[in-house]
DSSP file (Angstrom, degrees, kcal/mol; ACC not computed):
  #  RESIDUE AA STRUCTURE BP1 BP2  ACC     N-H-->O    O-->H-N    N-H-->O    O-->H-N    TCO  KAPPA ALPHA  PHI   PSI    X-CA   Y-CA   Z-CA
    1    1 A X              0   0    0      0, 0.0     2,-0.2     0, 0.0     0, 0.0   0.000 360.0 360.0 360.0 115.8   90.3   90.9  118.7
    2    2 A X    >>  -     0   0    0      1,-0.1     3,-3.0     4,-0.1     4,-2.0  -0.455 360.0-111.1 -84.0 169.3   93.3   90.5  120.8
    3    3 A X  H 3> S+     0   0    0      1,-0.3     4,-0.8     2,-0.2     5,-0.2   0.736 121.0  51.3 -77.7 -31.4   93.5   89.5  124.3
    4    4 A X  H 3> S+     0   0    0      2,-0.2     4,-1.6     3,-0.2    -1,-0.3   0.709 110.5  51.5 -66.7 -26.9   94.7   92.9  125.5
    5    5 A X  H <> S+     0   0    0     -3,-3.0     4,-3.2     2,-0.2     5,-0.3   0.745 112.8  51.5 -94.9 -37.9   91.4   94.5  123.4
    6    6 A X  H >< S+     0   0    0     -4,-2.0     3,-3.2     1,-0.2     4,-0.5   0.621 105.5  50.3 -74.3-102.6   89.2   91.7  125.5
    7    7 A X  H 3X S+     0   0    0     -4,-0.8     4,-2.4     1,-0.3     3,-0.4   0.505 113.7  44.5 -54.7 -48.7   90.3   92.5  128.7
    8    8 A X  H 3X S+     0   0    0     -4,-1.6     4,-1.5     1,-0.2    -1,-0.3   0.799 109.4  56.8 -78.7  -4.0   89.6   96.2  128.2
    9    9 A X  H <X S+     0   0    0     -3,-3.2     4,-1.5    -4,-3.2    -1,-0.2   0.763 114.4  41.4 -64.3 -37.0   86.3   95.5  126.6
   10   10 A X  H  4 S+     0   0    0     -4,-0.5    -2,-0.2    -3,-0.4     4,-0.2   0.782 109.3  53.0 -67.7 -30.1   85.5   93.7  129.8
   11   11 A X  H  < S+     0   0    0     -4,-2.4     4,-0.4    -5,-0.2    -2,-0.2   0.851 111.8  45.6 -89.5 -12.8   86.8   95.8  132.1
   12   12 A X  H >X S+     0   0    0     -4,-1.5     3,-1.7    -5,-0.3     4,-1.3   0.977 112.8  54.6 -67.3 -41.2   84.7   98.9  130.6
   13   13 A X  H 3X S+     0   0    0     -4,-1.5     4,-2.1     2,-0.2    -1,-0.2   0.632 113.2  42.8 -26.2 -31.3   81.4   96.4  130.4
   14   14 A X  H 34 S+     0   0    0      2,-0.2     4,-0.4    -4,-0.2    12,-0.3   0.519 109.8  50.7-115.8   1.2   82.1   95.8  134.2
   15   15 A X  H <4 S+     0   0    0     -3,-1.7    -2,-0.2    -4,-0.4    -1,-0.2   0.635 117.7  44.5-114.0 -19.0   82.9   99.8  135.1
   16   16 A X  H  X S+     0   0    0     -4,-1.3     4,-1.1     2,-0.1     3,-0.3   0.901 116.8  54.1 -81.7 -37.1   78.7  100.7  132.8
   17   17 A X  T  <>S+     0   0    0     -4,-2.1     5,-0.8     1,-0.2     4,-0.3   0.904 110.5  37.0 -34.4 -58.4   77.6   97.4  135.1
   18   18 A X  T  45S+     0   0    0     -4,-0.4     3,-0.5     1,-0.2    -1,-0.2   0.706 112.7  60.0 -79.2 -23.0   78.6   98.8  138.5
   19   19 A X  T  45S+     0   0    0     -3,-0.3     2,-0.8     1,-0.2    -1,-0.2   0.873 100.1  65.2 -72.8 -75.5   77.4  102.6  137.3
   20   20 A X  T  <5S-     0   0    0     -4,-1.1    -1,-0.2     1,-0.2    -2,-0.2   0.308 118.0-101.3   5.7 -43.2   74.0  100.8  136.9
   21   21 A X  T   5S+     0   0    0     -2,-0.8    -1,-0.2    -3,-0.5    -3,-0.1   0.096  83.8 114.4 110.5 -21.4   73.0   99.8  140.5
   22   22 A X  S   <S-     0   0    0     -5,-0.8     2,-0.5     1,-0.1    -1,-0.3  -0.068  78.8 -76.5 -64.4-179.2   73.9   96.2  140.2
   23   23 A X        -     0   0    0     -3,-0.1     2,-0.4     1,-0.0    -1,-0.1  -0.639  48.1-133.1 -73.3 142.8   76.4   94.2  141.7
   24   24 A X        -     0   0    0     -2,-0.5     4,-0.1     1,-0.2   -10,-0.1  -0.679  12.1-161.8 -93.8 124.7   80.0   94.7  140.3
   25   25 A X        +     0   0    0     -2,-0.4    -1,-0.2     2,-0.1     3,-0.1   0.815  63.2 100.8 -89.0  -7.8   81.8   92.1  139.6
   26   26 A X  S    S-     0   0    0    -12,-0.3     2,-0.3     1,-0.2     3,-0.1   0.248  95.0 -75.7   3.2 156.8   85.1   94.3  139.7
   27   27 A X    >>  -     0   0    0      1,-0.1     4,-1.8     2,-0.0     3,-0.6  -0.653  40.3-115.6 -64.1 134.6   87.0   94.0  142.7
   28   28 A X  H 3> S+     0   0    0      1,-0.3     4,-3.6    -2,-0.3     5,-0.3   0.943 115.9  40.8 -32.1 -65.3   85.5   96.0  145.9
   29   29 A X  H 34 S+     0   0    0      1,-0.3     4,-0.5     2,-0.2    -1,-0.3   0.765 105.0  59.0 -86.4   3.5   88.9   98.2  145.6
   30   30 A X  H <4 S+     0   0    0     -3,-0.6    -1,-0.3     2,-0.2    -2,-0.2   0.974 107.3  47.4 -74.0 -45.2   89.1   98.5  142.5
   31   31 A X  H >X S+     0   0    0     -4,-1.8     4,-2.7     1,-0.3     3,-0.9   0.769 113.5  47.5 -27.9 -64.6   85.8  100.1  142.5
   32   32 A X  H 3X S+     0   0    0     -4,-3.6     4,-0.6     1,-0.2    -1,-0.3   0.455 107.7  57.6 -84.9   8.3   86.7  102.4  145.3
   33   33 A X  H 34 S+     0   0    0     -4,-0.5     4,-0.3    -5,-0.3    -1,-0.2   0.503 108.5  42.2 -97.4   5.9   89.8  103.2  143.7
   34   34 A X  H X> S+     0   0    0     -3,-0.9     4,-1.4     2,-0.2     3,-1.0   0.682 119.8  48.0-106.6 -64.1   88.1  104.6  140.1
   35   35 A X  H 3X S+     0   0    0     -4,-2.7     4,-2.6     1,-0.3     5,-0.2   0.803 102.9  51.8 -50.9 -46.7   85.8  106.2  141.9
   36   36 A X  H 3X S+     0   0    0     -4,-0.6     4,-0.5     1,-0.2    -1,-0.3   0.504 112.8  53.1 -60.1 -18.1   87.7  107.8  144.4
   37   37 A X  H <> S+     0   0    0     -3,-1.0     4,-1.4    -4,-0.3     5,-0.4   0.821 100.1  65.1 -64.9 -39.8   90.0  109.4  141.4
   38   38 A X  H  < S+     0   0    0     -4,-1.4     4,-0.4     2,-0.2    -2,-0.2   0.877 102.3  35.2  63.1-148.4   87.5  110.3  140.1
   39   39 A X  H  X S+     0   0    0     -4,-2.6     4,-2.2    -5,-0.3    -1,-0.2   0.813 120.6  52.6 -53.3 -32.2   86.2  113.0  142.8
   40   40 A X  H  X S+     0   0    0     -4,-0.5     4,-1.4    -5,-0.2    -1,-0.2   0.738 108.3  42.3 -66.7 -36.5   89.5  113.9  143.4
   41   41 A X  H  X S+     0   0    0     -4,-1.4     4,-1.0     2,-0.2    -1,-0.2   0.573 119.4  53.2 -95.1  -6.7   90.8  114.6  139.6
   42   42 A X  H  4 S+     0   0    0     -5,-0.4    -2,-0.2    -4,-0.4    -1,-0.1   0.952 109.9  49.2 -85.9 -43.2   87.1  116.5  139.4
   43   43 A X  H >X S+     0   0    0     -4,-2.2     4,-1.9     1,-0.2     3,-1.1   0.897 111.1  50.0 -13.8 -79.1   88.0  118.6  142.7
   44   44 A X  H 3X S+     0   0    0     -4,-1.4     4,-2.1     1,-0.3     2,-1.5   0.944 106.3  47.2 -45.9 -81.3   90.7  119.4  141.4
   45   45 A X  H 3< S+     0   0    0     -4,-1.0    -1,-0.3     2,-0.2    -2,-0.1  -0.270 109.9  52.9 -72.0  40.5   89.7  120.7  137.8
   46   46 A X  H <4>S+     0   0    0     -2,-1.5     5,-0.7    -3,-1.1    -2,-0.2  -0.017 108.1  50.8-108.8 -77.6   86.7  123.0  139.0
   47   47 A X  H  X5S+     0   0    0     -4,-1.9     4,-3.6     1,-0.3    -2,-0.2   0.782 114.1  43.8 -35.6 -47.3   89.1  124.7  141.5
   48   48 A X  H  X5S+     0   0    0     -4,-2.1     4,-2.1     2,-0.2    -1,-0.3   0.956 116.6  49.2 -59.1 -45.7   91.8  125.3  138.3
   49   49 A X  H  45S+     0   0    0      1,-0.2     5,-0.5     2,-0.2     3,-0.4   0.907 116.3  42.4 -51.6 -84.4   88.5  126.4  136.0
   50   50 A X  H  >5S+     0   0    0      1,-0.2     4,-1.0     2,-0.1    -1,-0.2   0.795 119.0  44.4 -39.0 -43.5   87.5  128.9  139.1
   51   51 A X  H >X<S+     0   0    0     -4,-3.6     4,-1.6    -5,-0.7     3,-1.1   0.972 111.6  52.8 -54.5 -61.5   91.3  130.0  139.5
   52   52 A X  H >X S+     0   0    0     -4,-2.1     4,-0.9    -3,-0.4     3,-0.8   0.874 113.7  42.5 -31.2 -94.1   91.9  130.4  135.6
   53   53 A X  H 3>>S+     0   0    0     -4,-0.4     4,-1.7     1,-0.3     5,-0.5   0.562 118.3  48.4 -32.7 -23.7   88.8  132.8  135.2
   54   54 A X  H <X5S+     0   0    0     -3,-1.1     4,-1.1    -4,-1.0    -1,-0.3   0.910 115.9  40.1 -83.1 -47.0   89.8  134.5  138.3
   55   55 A X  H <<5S+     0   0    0     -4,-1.6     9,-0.6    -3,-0.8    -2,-0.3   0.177 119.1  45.6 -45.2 -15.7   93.2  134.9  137.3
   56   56 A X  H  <5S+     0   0    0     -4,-0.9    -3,-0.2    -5,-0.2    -2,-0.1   0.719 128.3  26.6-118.0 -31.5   92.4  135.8  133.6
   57   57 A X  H  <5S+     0   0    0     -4,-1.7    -3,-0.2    -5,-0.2    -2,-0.1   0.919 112.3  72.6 -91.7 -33.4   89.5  138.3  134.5
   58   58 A X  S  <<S-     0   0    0     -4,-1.1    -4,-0.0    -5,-0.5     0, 0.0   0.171 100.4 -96.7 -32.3 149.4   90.5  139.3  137.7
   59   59 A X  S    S+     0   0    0      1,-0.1     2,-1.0     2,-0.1    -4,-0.1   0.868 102.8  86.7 -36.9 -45.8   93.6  141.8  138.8
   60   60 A X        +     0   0    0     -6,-0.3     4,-0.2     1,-0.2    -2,-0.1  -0.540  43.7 164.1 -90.7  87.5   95.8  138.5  139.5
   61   61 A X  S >> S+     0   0    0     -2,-1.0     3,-2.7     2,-0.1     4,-0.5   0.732  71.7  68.8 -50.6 -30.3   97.5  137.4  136.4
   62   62 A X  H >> S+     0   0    0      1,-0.2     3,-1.7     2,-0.1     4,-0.7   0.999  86.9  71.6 -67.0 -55.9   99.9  135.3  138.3
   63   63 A X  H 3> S+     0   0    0      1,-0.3     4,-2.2     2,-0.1    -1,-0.2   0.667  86.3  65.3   6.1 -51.3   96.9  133.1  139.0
   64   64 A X  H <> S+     0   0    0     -3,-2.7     4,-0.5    -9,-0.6    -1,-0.3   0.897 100.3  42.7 -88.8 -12.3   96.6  131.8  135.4
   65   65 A X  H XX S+     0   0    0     -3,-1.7     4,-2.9    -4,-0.5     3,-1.5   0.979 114.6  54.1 -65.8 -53.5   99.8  129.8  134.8
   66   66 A X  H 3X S+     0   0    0     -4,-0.7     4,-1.5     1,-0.2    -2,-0.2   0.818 109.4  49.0 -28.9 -50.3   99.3  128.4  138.3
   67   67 A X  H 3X S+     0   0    0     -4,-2.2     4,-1.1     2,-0.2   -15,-0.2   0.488 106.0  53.4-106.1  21.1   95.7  127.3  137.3
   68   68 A X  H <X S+     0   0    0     -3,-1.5     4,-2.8    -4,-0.5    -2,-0.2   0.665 106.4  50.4 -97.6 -32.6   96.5  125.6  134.2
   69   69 A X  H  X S+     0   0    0     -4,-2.9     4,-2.8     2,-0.2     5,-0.2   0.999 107.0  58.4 -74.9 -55.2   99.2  123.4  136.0
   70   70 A X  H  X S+     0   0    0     -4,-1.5     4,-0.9     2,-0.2     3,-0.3   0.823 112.6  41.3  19.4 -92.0   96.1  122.8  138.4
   71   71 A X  H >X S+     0   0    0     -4,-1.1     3,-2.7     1,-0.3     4,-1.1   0.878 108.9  56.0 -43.9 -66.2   94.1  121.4  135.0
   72   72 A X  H 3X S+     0   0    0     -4,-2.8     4,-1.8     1,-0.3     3,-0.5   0.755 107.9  50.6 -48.9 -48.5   96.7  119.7  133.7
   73   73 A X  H 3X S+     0   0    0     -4,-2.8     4,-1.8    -3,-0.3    -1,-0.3   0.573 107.1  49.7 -45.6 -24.8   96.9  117.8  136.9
   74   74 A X  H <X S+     0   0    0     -3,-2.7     4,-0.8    -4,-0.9    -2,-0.2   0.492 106.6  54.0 -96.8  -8.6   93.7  116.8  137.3
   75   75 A X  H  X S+     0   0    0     -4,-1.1     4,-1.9    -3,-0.5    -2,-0.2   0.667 111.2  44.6 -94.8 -32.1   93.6  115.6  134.3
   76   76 A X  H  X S+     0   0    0     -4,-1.8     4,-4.4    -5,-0.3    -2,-0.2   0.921 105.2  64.7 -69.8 -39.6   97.0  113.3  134.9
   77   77 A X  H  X S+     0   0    0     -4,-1.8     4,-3.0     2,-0.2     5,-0.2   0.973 103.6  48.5 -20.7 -73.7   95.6  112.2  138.0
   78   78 A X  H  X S+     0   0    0     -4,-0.8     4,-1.1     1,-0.2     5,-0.3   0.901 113.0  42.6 -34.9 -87.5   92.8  110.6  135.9
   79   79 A X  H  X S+     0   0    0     -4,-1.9     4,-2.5     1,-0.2     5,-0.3   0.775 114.6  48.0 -38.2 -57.3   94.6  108.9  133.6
   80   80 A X  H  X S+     0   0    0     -4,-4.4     4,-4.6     1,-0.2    -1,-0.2   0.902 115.1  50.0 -22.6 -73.4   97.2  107.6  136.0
   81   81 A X  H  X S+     0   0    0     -4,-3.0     4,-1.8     2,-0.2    -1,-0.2   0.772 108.8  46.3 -31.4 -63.7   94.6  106.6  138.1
   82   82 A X  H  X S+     0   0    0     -4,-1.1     4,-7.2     1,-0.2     5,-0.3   0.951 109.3  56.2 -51.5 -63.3   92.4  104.7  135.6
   83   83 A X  H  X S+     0   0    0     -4,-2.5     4,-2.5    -5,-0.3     5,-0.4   0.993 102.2  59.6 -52.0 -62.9   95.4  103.0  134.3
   84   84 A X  H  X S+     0   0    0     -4,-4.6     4,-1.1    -5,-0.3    -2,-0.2   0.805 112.6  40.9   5.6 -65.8   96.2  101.7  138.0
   85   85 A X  H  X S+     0   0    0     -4,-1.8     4,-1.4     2,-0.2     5,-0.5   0.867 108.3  55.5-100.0 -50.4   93.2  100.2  137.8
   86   86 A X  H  < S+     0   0    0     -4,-7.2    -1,-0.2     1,-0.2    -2,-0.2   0.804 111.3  46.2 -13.9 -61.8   93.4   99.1  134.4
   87   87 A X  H  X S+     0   0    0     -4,-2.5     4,-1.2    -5,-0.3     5,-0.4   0.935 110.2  52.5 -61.6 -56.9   96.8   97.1  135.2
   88   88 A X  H  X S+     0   0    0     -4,-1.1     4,-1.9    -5,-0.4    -2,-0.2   0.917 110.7  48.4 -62.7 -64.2   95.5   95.6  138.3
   89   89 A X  H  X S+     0   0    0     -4,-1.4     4,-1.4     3,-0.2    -1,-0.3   0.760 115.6  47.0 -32.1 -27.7   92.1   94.2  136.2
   90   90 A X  H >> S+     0   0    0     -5,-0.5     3,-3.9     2,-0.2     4,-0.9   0.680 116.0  37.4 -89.6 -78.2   94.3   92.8  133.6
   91   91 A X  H 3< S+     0   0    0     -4,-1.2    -2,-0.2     1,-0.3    -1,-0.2   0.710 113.3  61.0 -55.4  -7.3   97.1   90.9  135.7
   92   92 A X  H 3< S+     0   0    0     -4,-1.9    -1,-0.3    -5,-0.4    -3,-0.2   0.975 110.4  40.2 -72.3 -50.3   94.3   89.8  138.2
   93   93 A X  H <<        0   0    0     -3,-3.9    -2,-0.2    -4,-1.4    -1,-0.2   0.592 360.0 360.0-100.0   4.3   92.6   88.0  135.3
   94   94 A X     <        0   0    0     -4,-0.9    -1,-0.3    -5,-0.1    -2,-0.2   0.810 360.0 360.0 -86.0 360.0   95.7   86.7  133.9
């Protein structure tokens, strides 16, 4: 296993800990920074579902390009985010 595969084996081990109810050993912000993308990238991608379906049955066609860039954003949001947090976890423990 290489050291890059151990550190993200740990830091997923330490993001099922913290879901759990225990204490996290994660960093405090790290915490509040997963989580808080998150809600945000989740936000996000129900309002593009509701637009898309509104837009696709609905009168407003324009709607559905509009609510696809919507998904597609909330779904880069995540990733960015997560990766953030990823990087931060890794050089913190080097």
């Amino acid at each position: 296993m290489t050291k890059s595969q151990k550190h993200f084996d740990n830091f997923v081990n330490r993001i099922d800990n913290s879901s759990e109810g225990s204490v996290s050993v994660m960093g405090n912000t790290n915490h509040r920074i997963l989580k808080a993308v998150k809600y945000v990238s989740l936000i996000v991608l129900i309002c593009g579902i509701f637009t898309f379906l509104f837009g696709l049955f609905g009168t407003h066609s324009t709607l559905v390009p509009i609510s696809i860039g919507m998904m597609t954003g909330a779904i880069f949001i995540f990733i960015i985010g997560t990766f953030f947090v990823v990087t931060e976890e890794v050089l913190k423990n080097q």
